[in-house]
N, C-alpha and C positions, 0 to 999 in steps of 0.2 A: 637168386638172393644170396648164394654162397660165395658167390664172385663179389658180389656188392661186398659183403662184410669180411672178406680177406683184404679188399682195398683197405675201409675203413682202420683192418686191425695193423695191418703197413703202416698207414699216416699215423695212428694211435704210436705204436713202437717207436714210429720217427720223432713225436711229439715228446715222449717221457725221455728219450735218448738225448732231448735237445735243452731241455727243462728241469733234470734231476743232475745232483751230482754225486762222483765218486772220486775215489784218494788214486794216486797215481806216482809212481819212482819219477826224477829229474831225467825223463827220457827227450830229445828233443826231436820232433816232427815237423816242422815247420819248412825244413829247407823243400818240400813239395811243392811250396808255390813259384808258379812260374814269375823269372826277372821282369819279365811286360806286362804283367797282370795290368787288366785297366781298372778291377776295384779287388782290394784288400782288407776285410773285415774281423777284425777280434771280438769273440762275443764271454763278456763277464758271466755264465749261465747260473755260475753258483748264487754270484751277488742278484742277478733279475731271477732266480726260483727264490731268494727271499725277501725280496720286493714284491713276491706277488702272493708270496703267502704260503706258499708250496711245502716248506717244513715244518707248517703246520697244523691244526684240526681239519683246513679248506684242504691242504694238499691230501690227504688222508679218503677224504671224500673225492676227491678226483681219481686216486688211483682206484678206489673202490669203484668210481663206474666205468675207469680201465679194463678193468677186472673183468668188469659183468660182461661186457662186449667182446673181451677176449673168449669168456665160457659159450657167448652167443657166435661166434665164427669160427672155433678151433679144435682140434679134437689131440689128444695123446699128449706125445713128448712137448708139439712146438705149443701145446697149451700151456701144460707146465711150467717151461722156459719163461715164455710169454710172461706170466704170471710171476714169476722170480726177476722179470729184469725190471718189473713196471714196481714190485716191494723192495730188490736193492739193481738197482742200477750198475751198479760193478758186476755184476751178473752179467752186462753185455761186453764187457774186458774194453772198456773205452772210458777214458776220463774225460770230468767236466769238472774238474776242480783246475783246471788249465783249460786256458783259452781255446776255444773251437772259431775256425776259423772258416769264414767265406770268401769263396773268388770268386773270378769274371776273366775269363780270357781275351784277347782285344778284341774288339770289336763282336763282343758276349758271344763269342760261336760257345760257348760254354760256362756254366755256373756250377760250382764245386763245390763239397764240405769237406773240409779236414779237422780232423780229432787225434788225440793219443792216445796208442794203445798201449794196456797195462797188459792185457793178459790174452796172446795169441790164440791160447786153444780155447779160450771163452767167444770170441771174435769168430773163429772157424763153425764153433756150435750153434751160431745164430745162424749164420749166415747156409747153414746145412739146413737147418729149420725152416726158412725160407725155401728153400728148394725143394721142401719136401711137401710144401703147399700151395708149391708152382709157383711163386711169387720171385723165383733168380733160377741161377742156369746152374749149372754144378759147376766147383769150383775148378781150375786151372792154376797149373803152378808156371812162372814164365818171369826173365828179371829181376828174380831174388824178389816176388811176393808171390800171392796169389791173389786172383780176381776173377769176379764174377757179374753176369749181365743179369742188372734187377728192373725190367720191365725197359721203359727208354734212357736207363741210367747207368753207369758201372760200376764197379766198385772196387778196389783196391785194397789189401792190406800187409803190412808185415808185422817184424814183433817190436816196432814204433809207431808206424805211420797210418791212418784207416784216411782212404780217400773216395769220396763221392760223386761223381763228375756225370753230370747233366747236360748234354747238348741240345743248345735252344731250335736246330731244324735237325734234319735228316737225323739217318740210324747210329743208332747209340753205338753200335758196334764198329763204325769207321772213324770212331775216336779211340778205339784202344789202344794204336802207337802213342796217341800222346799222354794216354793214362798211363801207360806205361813208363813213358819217358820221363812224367814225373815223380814216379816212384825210383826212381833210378837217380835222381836228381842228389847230389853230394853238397852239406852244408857249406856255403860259400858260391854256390853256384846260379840260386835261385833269389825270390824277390828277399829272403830274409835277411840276405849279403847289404841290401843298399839300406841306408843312412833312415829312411823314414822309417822304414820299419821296428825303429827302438819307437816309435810314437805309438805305432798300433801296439805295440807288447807292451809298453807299460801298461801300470794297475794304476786306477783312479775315474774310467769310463766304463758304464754299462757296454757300449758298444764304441770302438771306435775303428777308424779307417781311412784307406787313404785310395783316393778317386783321383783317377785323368780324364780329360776328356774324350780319348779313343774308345770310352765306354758308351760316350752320345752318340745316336746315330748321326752319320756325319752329315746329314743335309740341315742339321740343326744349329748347328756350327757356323753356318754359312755367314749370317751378320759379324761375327767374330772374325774370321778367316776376311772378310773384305778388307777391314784395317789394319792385316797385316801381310806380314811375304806369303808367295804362294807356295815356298818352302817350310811352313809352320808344320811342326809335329806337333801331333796334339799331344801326345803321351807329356808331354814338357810341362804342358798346363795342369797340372796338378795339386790337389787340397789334402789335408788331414777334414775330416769330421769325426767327431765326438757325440755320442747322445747319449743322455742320463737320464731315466724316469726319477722322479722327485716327486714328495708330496705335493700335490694340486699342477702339475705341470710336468711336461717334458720338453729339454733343452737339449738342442743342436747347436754347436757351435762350429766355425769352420776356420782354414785359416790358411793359407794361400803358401805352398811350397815350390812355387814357381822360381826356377834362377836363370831360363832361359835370358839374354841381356835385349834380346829383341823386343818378347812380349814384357820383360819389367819396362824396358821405355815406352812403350804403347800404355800398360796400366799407370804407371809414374804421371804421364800425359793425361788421362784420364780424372788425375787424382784432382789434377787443379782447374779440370771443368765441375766438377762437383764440389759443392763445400759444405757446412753442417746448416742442416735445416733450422729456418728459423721458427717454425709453427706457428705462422700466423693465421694460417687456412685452417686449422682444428675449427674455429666458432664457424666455419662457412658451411660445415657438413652437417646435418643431424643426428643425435646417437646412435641412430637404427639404422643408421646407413649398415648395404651389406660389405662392401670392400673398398676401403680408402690406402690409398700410398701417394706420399710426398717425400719431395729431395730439393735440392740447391742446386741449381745451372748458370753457369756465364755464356752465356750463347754463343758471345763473338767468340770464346775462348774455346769452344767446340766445333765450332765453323773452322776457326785455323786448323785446326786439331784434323779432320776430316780430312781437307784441301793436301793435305801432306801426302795421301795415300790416291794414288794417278788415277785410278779406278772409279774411284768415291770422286776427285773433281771434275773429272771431264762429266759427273753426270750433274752435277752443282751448277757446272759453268757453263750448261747446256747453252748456246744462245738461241735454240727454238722452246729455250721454257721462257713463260716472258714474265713472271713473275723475279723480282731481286732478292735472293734467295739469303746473299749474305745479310743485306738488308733487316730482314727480318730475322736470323739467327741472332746480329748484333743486339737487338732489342731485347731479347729476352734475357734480364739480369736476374737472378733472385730466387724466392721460392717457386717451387710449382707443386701441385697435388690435382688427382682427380679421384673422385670418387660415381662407385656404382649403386643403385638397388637393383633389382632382379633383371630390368627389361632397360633404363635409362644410365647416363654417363653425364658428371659433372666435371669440366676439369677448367683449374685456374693457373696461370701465371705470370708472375711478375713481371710487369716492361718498362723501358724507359721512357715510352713515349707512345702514341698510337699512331703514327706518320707513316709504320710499317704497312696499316692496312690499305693503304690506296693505293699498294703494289697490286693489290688484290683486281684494280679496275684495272686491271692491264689483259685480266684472265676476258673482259665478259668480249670479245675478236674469236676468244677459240674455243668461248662458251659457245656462240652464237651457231656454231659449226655444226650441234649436237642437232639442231630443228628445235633444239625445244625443252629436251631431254636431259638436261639439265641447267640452270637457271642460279643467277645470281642477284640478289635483291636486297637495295638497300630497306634496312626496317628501323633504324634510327639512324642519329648522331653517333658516329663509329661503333655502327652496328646491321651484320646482315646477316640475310637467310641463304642458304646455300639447298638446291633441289636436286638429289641426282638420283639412278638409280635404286641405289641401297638405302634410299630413305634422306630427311633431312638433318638437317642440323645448321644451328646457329653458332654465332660466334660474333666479337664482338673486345672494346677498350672500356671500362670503367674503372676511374680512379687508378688509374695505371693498373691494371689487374686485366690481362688480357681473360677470356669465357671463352669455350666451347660446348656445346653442350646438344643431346640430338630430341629436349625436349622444352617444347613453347615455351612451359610457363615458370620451368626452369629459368630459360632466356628473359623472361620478364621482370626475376626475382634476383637475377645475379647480382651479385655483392649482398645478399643478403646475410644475417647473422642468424646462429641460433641458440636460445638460453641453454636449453638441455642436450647441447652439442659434441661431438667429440670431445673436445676439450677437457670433460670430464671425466674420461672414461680411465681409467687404472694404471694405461701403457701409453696416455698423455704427454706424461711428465720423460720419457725415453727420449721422444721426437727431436731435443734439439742435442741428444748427444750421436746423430747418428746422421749420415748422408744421404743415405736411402733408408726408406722405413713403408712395410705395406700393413696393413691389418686388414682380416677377417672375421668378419663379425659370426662367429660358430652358432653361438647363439640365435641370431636372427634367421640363418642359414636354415636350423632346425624345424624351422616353421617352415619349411620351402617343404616340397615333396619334388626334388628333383633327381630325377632319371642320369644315373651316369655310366652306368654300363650295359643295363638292357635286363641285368638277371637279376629276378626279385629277390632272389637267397642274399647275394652280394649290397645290391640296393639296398637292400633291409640293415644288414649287417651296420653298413657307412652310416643308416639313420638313426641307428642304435645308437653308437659310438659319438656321432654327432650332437645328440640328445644331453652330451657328459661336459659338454664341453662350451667353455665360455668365448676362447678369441684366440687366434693364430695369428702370432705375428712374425715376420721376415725381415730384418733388419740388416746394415751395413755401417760399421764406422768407418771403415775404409775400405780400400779395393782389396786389402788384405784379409781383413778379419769380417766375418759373418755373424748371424744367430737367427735361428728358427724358434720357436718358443710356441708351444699348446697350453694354454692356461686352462684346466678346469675348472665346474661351477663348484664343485666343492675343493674347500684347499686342502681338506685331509689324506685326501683319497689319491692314492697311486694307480696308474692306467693300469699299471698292469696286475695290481690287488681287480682290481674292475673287472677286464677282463679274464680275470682264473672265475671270478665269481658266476661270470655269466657262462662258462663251461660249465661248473659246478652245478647251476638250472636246468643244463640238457637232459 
């Protein structure tokens, strides 16, 4: 039980450390982040500790049941301490009234925290305290700081810089040349030297940062990496994001700091297969639909697009596929949208004609080949059922409005309208200012009891939070610019007021 409640009182000290603030001299710390970093995070702690309520009667009551868990896990000086850093925070000789910042090493062999520190022998006193209830290693002086190993983590400090470094597999301990190395790190040498990172320092974002893609595992990439050279760095492809808790919502926004001239022509290319959605498919979905997304396509304009890249055509231009592949790409002009509920999939779009479907009879030569086992059937006037394995699905031309869909009466119902439809719904009216647009019905979602990670603590946790929340949408006005957007059911109420509250119930 005593080992339980030293962890606990760890993540407690980690949580007030990350969530409270203190005053701090113009010292600068930042040159610790490495030039490659693949994500770069500044976090506002002071501005989101009062957004959630922290400086005041609520925060009072949070440190109060700090407290109580610290007297229930800890005995003597590191009680004491304990006790003094969770009522003033500058008690741990580390600022939060300057930005704390998060990294990502490439390819995440490691996730960091760095802070500034005010006051070295306050810093040294925790960190002793720690040690003396087995929770780090004693300290070592080595590279002009000292550091110390706190369970699979390290730690780092001098009389500017406190650094945290976390490696995501093996032992924490065959990371210490590079913790080292970035405490050794000299302003101008590291990521703080290049040009974005005046976007993460500035003041005006709860949290902002700047991601590459050397961060995604790289077999995620793969779609991406096909249409372009096999000399693509990914590090090249990189965002600013932004996220602000706001009353009744939290916005993300993003915004593409990519100058590579290769992938700007590959996205440039991209720009003029997609155009701004018209929303005429909102009446086609129901309001309760659980997840809808629509965009603009010129088909034939992507089929070119594609054919450019050797890889991508010789599988287009297969001639053992026997279907006419351009054929049907040229067809499709216009909007497209599909939507889902729990178990089924509706998706529609726009064609110029339905002449493309009789490509489709060119298939039943190598259907035939199956025995049986998959099956193609016409079931109207430019309309069939497809039988294969994974289940069926129809599809099908009405009113130039091409259907797919993997249920009957769906297929039977296509082109249908509906009064109390999307249409109506609050983030409606967005749809035609944007090229890609998905929404999540949070709401309807809440009524699902569904399993996403296996552990009922965490389960529970997502259904709680889910319970707050009205509709998640992802949007694109261009290949440039993004926004993510969680709208709450109440518009008063700040996530993260919400959240201190439901700690405050523990």
């Amino acid at each position: 039980m005593k080992v339980v409640i030293k962890k606990l009182f760890k993540l407690s000290l980690v949580s007030v450390l990350l969530a409270l603030a203190a005053c701090s001299p113009q010292t600068e710390y930042t040159h610790a982040i490495p030039k490659n970093a693949s994500v770069v995070m500044g976090m506002e702690l002071d501005e989101m500790a009062t957004k959630a309520g922290l400086n005041g009667a609520t925060g009072e009551k949070v440190v109060a049941k700090l407290k109580t868990l610290v007297k229930g896990g800890l005995q003597g000086d590191a009680a004491q301490l304990a006790e003094r850093i969770i009522e003033h925070p500058a008690e741990s000789g580390l600022s939060f009234d300057d930005k704390v910042y998060l990294f990502a090493t490439p390819h995440t062999e490691a996730i960091a925290v760095l802070a500034k520190v005010t006051d070295e022998g306050k810093v040294e006193t925790l960190l002793e305290a720690l040690e003396k209830e087995s929770l780090a290693t004693p300290l070592r002086e080595e590279s002009g700081c000292r550091w110390t190993q706190m369970g699979g983590a390290l730690c780092a400090f001098n009389n500017g810089t406190f650094l945290l470094l976390q490696p995501s597999r093996g032992d924490a301990a065959g990371m210490k040349g590079t913790l080292l190395s970035l405490m050794r790190q000299e302003q101008g040498e590291g990521f703080s030297a290049l040009p974005e990172f005046a976007k993460v320092k500035a003041e005006g974002n709860d949290m902002a940062s700047v991601i590459n893609l050397s961060a995604v595992p790289y077999e995620w990439t793969t779609p991406l990496r096909m249409g372009l050279s096999s000399n693509l760095r990914l590090e090249d492809i990189k965002y600013f994001v932004a996220a602000n808790f706001e009353q009744g919502r939290v916005v993300v926004n993003s915004e593409s700091l990519i100058q590579n001239p290769m992938v700007l022509s590959f996205f440039d290319a991209m720009d003029k297969v997609m155009q701004p959605i018209g929303g005429k498919y909102l009446d086609f979905y129901p309001g309760n639909t659980l997840l809808w997304a629509g965009g603009n396509i010129q088909g034939k304009t992507l089929y070119q697009m594609l054919c450019q890249n050797p890889t991508i055509k010789q599988v287009l231009d297969n001639p053992l596929l026997p279907v006419d592949v351009e054929y049907i790409f040229s067809s499709i002009e216009g909007d497209f949208s599909i939507g889902f509920d729990n178990q089924n999939y509706l998706l529609y779009a726009d064609v110029t004609n339905s002449g493309f479907l009789k490509t489709f009879e060119d298939l039943r030569p190598l259907l035939a080949l199956t025995g049986g086992q998959i099956t193609l059937d016409n079931v109207g006037k430019d309309e069939y059922l497809m039988r294969t394995y994974y289940g069926n699905f129809w599809f099908g031309v009405k009113n130039n409005r091409l259907y797919v869909t993997n249920n009957g009466t769906w297929a039977e119902e296509a082109g249908r309208t509906y009064g109390a439809s999307l249409a109506v719904k609050p983030w409606a009216s967005e749809v035609k200012d944007n090229r890609l647009l998905a929404s999540l019905n949070m709401a309807e979602m809440a009524n699902m009891r569904i399993t996403l990670t296996g552990n009922a603590s965490v389960d529970g946790a997502i259904q709680l939070v889910k319970s707050q929340c009205n509709y998640l949408n992802a949007s694109m006005t261009d290949w440039r610019h993004g926004k993510v957007e969680l709208v709450l059911k109440d518009k008063d109420m700040n996530l993260l007021q919400w959240l201190v509250g439901i700690l405050e119930k523990i």
